[in-house]
C-alpha angles and dihedrals in degrees: 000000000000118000118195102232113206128201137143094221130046113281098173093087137015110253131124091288102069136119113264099350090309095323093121090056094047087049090056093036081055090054102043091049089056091062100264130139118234130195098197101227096194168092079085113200113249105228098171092112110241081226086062086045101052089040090059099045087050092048098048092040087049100046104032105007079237118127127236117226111210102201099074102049116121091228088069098032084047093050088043086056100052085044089058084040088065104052093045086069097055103064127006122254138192096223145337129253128184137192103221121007100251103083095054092038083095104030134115123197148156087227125078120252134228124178129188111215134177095199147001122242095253090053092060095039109121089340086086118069076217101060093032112124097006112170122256088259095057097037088049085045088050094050094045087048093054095047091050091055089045096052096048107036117103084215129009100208118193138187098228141029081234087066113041086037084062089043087058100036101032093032094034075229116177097264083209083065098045113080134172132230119163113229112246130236114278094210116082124242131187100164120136135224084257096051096044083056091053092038095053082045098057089053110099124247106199090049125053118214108194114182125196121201124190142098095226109079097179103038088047098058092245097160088050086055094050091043086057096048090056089045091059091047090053090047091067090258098118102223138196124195123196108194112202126190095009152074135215105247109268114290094017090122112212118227119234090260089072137070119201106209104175128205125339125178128238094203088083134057093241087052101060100033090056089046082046085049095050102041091044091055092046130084101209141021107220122221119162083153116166093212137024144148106187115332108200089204093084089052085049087047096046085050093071095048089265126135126220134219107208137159119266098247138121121342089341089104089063090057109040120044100208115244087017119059098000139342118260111209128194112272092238089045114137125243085250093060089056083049108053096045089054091046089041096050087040084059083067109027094184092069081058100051092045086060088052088064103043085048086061092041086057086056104054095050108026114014107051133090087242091068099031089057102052089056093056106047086054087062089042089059098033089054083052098068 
């Protein structure tokens, strides 16, 4: 079986032009392990010229102060399209699966297609900073985009029940067609149950490391992180907080309990060995994010037996499973409300390792690229025929 695998950007090796921060490449890592075949249908070329794009965005921002968002006009996805179209012909293939849903919305195939989403384009209007105050023209392309995909797709496969509820309600989509798969942890772990269980006993219980992972310091709630760090600290729970990937904006001073690490990347050995070291000596991964779709990082977390709290928002919901491998807060929750569950599970420090094995455990069986792939590969050949 040879499946045709779409992106726009390269998916055959992690580097800073992959889908997703590296999830296309895991997605086609999950399927070849499961024994099927992938054309890799991409880089595709983007022939929109950058003179019509800068046109546009002068034009909008002049006219309407709005913002036009290249990536859903018909003129590129239809050019994406004809490019697919091409290299389809070139080879045959059993079906088509793409990684978002903006390179098939135009295309036109013998082949079913599939497409893995971690959103709809209703779900990231005006929740993304991205896709905030887009013009009438882009938000109508992107809704046209998105009901294309949807009508000829074979299956329509999200990350989250917050997306593809979104795909059946917003889209009127076939719910028979709209699937979930949750995306896996990028970051590979080999730990056993036995080292989990060392790993959860080496953690302190009279101090609480909380770690904090993202490049967005504003998006990701950062400054609710570090106010709950300090509120800790005032509550008598001496805290320390590791930020990775992300700074404070200019003139916010950081207090001595936290280290700033900065960024480290996961393309070499000593990356990811140093990101595995600091999420396995945390507690909790700390989340108060304003807006997400699916972060990986609480599948990585989870892969090393710690539990997130993180804001009930977006996709989040599919991934933790509140009281067992994380707690979910409101979105409006206080700082004290983050507080008082941490000083409260560190009062009985059992109930806190119990979650870091059934973190683990959500990992194992949920939250991992094995079993995401085999799921998909079932569609795949159900989609087949």
């Amino acid at each position: 079986m040879t499946v045709a695998y779409v992106t726009i950007k390269n998916a055959q090796q992690l580097g800073r032009h992959t889908e997703w921060s590296g999830t296309g490449y895991h997605i086609a890592q999950a399927l070849e392990s499961r024994d099927v075949s992938l054309d890799y249908l991409g880089p595709l070329q983007n022939d929109l010229s950058m003179k019509v794009r800068r046109k546009l965005k002068r034009h909008y921002h002049k006219l309407s102060g709005k913002v036009y968002f290249k990536d859903t006009d018909p003129a590129l996805l239809q050019k994406y399209a004809k490019q697919i179209s091409t290299k389809l012909a070139e080879q045959t293939h059993d079906a088509v699966l793409s990684a978002t849903v903006n390179p098939i919305a135009y295309l036109d195939c013998k082949q079913p297609i599939l497409f893995w989403a971690d959103a709809t384009f209703q779900n990231t209007a005006e929740f993304y900073p991205k896709y905030s105050n887009l013009c009438k023209e882009s938000l109508d392309n992107g809704h046209k985009m998105e009901c294309l995909a949807l009508k000829k797709c074979r299956f329509a496969i999200y990350s989250s029940h917050w997306a593809a509820n979104m795909a059946i309600d917003h889209y009127k989509a076939d719910p028979e067609k709209v699937k979930i798969i949750p995306f896996g942890a990028n970051l590979e772990s080999n730990l056993s149950t036995l080292d989990v269980k060392a790993l959860i006993a080496s953690r302190p219980s009279t101090t609480c490391k909380l770690i904090f992972i993202g490049v967005d310091w504003i998006r990701k709630g950062g400054d609710k992180a570090l106010s709950i760090a300090q509120a800790l600290n005032d509550a008598g729970l001496p805290t320390e907080l590791t930020l990775v990937g992300t700074q404070p904006p200019e003139g916010v001073l950081l207090p001595d309990f936290v280290k700033s690490i900065g960024y480290i990347s996961k393309l070499t050995t000593s990356g990811r060995a140093k990101i595995s070291q600091l999420i396995g000596e945390s507690h909790f991964l700390i989340l108060p994010t304003l807006a997400d779709c699916s972060p990986i990082v609480i599948c990585e977390a989870n892969a090393f037996g710690v539990p997130c709290l993180a804001t009930n928002i977006g996709g989040i919901p599919t991934i933790i499973k509140s009281g067992v491998n994380g707690q979910m807060f409101d979105a409006k929750a206080s700082v004290d409300d983050y507080c008082n569950y941490v000083t409260d599970l560190f009062a009985n420090y059992t109930c806190y390792q119990q979650m870091c094995f059934a973190s683990f455990n959500e990992y194992q069986t949920r939250l991992n690229w094995t079993v995401a792939g085999q799921a998909a590969k079932a569609l795949v050949v159900e989609a087949r025929g």
